[in-house]
BAGUVEX-400528 format. One record per residue (C-alpha): x, y, z; residue in one letter. Coordinates in steps of 0.05 Angstrom, whole numbers, padded with zeros to 5 digits, always signed. Example, Ala and Ser with C-alpha at 12.3 -4.5 7.8 and 13.67 -1.06 7.14 Angstrom:
residues 2
+00246-00090+00156A;+00273-00021+00143S;
//
This chain:
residues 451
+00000+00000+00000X;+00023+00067-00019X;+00020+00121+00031X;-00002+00191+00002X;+00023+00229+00065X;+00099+00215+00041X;+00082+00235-00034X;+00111+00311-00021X;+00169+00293+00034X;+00240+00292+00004X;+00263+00222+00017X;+00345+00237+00029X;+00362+00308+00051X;+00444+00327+00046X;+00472+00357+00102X;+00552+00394+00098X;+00596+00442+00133X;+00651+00438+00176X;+00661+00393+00229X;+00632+00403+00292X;+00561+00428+00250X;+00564+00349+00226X;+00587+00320+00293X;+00533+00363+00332X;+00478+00333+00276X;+00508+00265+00286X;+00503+00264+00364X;+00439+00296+00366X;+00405+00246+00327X;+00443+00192+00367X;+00415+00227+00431X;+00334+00239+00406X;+00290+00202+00446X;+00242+00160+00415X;+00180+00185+00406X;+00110+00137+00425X;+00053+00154+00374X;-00019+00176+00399X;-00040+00115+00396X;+00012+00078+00429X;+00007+00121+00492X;-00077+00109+00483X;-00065+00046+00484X;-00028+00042+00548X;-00075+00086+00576X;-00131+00041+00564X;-00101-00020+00591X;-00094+00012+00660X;-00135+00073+00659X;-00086+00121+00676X;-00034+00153+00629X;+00029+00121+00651X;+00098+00124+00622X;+00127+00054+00584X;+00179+00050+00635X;+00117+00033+00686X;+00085+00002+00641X;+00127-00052+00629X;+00150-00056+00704X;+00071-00073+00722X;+00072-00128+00668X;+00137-00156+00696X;+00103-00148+00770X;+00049-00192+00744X;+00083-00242+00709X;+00123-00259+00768X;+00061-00264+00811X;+00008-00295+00756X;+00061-00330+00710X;+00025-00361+00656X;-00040-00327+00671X;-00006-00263+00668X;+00034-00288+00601X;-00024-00310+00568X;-00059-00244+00585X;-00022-00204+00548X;+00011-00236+00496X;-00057-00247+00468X;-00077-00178+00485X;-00023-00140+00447X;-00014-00198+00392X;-00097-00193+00383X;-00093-00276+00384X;-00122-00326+00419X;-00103-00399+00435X;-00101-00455+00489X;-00031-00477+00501X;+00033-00440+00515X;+00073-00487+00485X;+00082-00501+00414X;+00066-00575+00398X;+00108-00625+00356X;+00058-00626+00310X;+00058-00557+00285X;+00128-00554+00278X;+00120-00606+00236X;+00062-00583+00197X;+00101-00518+00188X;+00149-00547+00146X;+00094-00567+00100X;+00073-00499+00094X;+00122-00463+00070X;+00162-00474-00005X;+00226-00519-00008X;+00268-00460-00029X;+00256-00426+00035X;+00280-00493+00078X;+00333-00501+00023X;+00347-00421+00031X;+00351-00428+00117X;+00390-00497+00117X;+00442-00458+00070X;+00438-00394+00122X;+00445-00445+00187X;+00506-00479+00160X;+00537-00415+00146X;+00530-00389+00215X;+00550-00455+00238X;+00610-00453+00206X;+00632-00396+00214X;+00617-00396+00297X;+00661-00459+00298X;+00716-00420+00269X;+00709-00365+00316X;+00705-00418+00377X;+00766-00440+00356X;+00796-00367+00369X;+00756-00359+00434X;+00786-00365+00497X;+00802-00442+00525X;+00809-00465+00598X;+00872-00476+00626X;+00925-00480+00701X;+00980-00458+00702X;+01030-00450+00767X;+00965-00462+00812X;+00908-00405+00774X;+00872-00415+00716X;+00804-00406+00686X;+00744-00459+00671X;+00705-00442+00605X;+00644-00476+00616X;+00576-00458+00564X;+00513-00424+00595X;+00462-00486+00618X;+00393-00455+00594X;+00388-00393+00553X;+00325-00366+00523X;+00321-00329+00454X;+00265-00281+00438X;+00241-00294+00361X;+00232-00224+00337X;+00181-00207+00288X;+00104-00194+00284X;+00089-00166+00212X;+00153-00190+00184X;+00171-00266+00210X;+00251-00247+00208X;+00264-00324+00209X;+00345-00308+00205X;+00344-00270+00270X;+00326-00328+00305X;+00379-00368+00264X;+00426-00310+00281X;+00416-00310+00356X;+00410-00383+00367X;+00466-00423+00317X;+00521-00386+00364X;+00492-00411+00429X;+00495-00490+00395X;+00558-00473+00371X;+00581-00458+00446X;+00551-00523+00464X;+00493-00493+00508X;+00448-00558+00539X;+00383-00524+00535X;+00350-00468+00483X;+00287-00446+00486X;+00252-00397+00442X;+00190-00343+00450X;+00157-00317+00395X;+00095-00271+00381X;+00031-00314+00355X;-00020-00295+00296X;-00092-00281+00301X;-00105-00345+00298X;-00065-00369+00354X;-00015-00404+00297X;+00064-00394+00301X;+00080-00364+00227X;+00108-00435+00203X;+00183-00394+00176X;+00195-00385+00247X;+00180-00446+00272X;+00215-00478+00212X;+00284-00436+00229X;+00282-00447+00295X;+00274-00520+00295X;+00330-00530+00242X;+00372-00484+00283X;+00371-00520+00350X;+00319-00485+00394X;+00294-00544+00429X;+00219-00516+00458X;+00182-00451+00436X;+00125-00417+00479X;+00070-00371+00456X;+00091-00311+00491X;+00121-00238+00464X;+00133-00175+00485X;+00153-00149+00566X;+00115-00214+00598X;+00155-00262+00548X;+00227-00228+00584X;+00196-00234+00649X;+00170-00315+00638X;+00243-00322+00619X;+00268-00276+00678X;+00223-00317+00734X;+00191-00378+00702X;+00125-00399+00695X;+00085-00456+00706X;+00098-00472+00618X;+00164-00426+00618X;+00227-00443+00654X;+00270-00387+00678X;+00340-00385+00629X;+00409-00363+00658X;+00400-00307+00595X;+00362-00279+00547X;+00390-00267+00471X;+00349-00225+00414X;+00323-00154+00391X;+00263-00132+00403X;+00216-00072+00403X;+00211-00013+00452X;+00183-00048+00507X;+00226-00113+00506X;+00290-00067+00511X;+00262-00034+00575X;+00236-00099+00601X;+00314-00135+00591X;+00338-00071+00615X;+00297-00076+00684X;+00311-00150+00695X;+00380-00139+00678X;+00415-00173+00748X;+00359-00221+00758X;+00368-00259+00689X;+00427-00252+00639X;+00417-00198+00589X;+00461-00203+00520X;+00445-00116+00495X;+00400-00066+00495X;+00386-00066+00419X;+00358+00000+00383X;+00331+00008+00306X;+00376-00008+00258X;+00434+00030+00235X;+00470+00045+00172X;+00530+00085+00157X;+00556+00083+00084X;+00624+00123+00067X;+00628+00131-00012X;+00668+00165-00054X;+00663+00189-00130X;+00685+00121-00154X;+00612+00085-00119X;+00550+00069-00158X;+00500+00117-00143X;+00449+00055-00152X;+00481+00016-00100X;+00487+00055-00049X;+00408+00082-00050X;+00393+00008-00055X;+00447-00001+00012X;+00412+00053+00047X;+00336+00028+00028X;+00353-00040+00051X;+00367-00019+00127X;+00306+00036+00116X;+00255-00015+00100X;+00271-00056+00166X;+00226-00008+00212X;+00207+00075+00212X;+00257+00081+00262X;+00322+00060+00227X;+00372+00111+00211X;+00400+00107+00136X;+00466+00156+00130X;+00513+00170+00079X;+00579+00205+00083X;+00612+00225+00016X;+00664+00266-00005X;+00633+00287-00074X;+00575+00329-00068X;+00552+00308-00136X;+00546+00230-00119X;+00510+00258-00051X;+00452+00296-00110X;+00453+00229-00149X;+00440+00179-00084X;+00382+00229-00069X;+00353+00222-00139X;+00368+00143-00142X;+00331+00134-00071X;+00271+00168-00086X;+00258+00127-00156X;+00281+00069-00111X;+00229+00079-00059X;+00173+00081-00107X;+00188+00002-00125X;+00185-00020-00043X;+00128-00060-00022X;+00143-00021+00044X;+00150+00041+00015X;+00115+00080+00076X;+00166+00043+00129X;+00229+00064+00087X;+00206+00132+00070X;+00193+00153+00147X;+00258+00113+00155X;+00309+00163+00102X;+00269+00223+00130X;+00307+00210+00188X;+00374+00209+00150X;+00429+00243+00117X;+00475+00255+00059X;+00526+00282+00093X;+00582+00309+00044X;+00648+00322+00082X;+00722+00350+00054X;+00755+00271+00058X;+00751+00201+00073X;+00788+00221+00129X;+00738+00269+00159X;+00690+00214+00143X;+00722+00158+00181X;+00731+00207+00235X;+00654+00220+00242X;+00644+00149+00232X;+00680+00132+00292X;+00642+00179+00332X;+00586+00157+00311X;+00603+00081+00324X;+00545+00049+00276X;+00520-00014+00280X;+00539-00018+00198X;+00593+00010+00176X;+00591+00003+00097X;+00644+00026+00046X;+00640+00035-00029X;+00706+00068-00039X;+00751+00054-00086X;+00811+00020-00049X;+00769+00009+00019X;+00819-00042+00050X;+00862+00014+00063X;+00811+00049+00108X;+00788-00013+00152X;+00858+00002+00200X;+00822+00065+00211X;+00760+00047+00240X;+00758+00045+00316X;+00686+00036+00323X;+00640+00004+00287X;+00592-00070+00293X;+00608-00088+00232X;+00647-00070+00172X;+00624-00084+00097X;+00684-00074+00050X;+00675-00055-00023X;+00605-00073-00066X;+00613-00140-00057X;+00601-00139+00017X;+00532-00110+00014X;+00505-00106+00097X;+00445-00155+00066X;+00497-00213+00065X;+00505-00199+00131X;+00439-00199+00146X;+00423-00267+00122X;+00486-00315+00098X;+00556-00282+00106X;+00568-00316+00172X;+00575-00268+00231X;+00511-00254+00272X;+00477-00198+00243X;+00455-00179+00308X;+00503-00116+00327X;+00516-00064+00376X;+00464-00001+00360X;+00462+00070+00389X;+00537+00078+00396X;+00545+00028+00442X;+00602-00006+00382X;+00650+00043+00416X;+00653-00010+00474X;+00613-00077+00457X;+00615-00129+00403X;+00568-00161+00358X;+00527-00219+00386X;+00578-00287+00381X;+00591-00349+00410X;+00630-00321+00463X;+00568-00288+00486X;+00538-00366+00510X;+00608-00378+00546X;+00630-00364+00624X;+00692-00366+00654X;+00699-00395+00722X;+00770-00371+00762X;+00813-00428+00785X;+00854-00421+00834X;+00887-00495+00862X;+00958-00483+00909X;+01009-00528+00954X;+01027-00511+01023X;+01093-00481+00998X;+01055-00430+00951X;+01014-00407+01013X;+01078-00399+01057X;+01110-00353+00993X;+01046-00307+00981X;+01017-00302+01047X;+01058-00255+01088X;+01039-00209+01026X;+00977-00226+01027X;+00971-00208+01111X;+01003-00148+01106X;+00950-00122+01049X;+00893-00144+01097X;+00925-00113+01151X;+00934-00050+01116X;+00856-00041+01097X;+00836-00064+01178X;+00821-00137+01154X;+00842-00175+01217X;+00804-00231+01195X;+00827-00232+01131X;+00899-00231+01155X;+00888-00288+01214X;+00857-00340+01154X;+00928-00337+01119X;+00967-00328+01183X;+00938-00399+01217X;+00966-00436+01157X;+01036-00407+01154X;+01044-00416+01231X;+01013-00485+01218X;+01065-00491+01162X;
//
């Protein structure tokens, strides 16, 4: 459906000037709060019959789950999901009726996907860090017992996040994954989800979405066990729900709209990067699309490109709200670019420069970097190999993408002789002594007059 009310908006504005103009844009867009539509804030409203902020909100959802478990769950995942349907848990009988539901290119299409990610975890497992002792200390690296992975998605089923967030966690060699997922009118499981995440390893998936599907996971239900941590984006509310169980259940990020940076110089096609920029746009209204150039004229071009673009998206009113919130940005250099981009930290970090290995030493801060047009951020999305789900709202500048070393723990060891305790512990006594820990002192002072 075409949306009139986007018909006179520009769909790319370009923004230049000197330096701190560009920075101040970048960080205030970084810093705008996001803003809850009418209805959304009716909505809430009505549900409680007071206006209330979504911070409460969720943290009275959370207070019931905990107290009415499934009730509570069932409440208002069918509420906000407008479905309706018995059991919590999905049966072995959809999952298998889901793969006769959807067309043997798409199983063929998330098989391929799954043993990419596969793959490619194992590799980086390899690389990860391994338990050892050594002289009497070392470290255990054991996997995470039970995790639980929210399966993103209500209007668009997003069957690769699921892959994305659970394929590291087998990898790792995690005993027990469970999924939660958002349910149709009819009370159904859209069969591409189920489908992904049975291929991918998640071993039981609930009926259950939104705040009260983090909380069943935080506290367990009667149908829900509680999980040592939760993995996967989600919308508004999920982030503030993980955020205020954060302590009480493992929490992997705090995960904002999508964002893409793409640096381009004269050499790029103007084609591809509108088509790079639409790609992230169409994901939700929220996502911010920008482009830094050094040629104003490719920066007029992209503009020209995105708008003809837009015109052939089936979510043409998503992407267009989406590029409204971006920029062309034209700058002096690649090196003013790289500069804001690493202020910026995006989660994608995309460049269509001639010669772009030479910038990647550069780049301080970024989730993920796509080098040259063969590298589109889509790959990454669905096949390349990495998990596509990144560190968003600057928070690249000190966290990594989602990985396998995200499912792993590391337990001290620390395993000594009677000679090692006579060496260390006058040191040892002296420190406690020093900070008014007789106590302290007295536990390694029994054994070395014992020794």
């Amino acid at each position: 459906m075409k949306n009139k009310q986007f018909e006179d908006q520009p769909s790319l504005t370009i923004l230049s000037g000197d330096y701190s103009t560009l920075f101040s844009f970048l960080k205030k867009k970084r810093q705008s709060d996001v803003v809850l539509t009418d209805f959304i804030n009716d909505a809430i409203e009505e549900i409680w019959g007071e206006k209330i902020s979504p911070e409460e909100h969720v943290s009275r959802i959370i207070d019931d789950v905990k107290n009415s478990k499934d009730e509570a769950v069932n409440k208002y995942s069918q509420l906000f999901d407008k479905s309706k349907y018995e059991k919590i848990e999905v049966t072995q009988d959809e999952i298998r009726e889901a793969f006769d539901l959807i067309a043997p290119e798409q199983i063929d299409a998330i098989k391929f996907t799954i043993n990419r990610i596969r793959q490619y975890h194992i590799r980086q497992l390899k690389h990860g860090p391994v338990s050892f002792s050594e002289r009497g200390t070392g470290m255990i690296v054991r996997p995470l017992q039970r995790v639980g992975i929210y399966m993103t998605g209500s209007d668009a089923a997003l069957p690769s996040s699921i892959i994305h967030a659970a394929i590291p966690g087998v990898v790792a060699g995690v005993n027990e994954i469970y999924g939660v997922t958002s349910a149709m009118q009819d009370g159904k499981i859209n069969p591409l989800k189920l489908v992904a995440a049975q291929l991918a390893g998640v071993q039981k998936i609930f009926r259950a979405s939104g705040p009260q599907a983090i909380a069943a996971f935080a506290y367990g239900t009667e149908s829900i066990p509680p999980v040592d941590k939760i993995f996967g984006p989600g919308n508004l509310f999920v982030t503030l729900a993980k955020q205020q169980l954060f302590g009480k259940v493992g929490i992997d990020a705090l995960y904002g709209p999508t964002e893409t940076l793409i640096i381009a110089d004269s050499k790029a096609s103007v084609d591809l990067v509108a088509a790079d920029l639409l790609a992230q746009a169409e994901h939700d209204q929220l996502a911010t699309p920008l482009l830094i150039t050094d040629s104003a004229g490719l920066a007029s071009a992209v503009v020209g490109a995105v708008e003809m673009q837009l015109k052939t998206l089936d979510r043409e009113t998503i992407a267009r709200a989406a590029i409204a919130n971006g920029k062309a940005i034209v700058v002096n250099d690649l090196c003013e670019a790289i500069s804001l981009a690493n202020e910026y930290a995006p989660e994608h970090l995309c460049l269509l420069v001639e010669n772009p290995e030479k910038l990647i030493p550069t780049i301080m801060n970024a989730g993920g970097i796509f080098v040259g047009e063969s590298s589109p951020e889509v790959l990454g999305d669905y096949t390349a190999g990495p998990s596509h789900i990144m560190p968003t709202g600057g928070s690249a500048r000190f966290s990594s993408p989602l990985s396998v070393l995200d499912f792993l723990k590391i337990t001290s060891l620390i395993e000594f002789d009677d000679h090692e305790v006579y060496r260390q512990g006058p040191y040892a006594s002296a420190l406690a002594r020093s900070e008014g820990l007789t106590g302290h002192a007295r536990s390694i002072e029994m054994r070395i007059e014992g020794n």
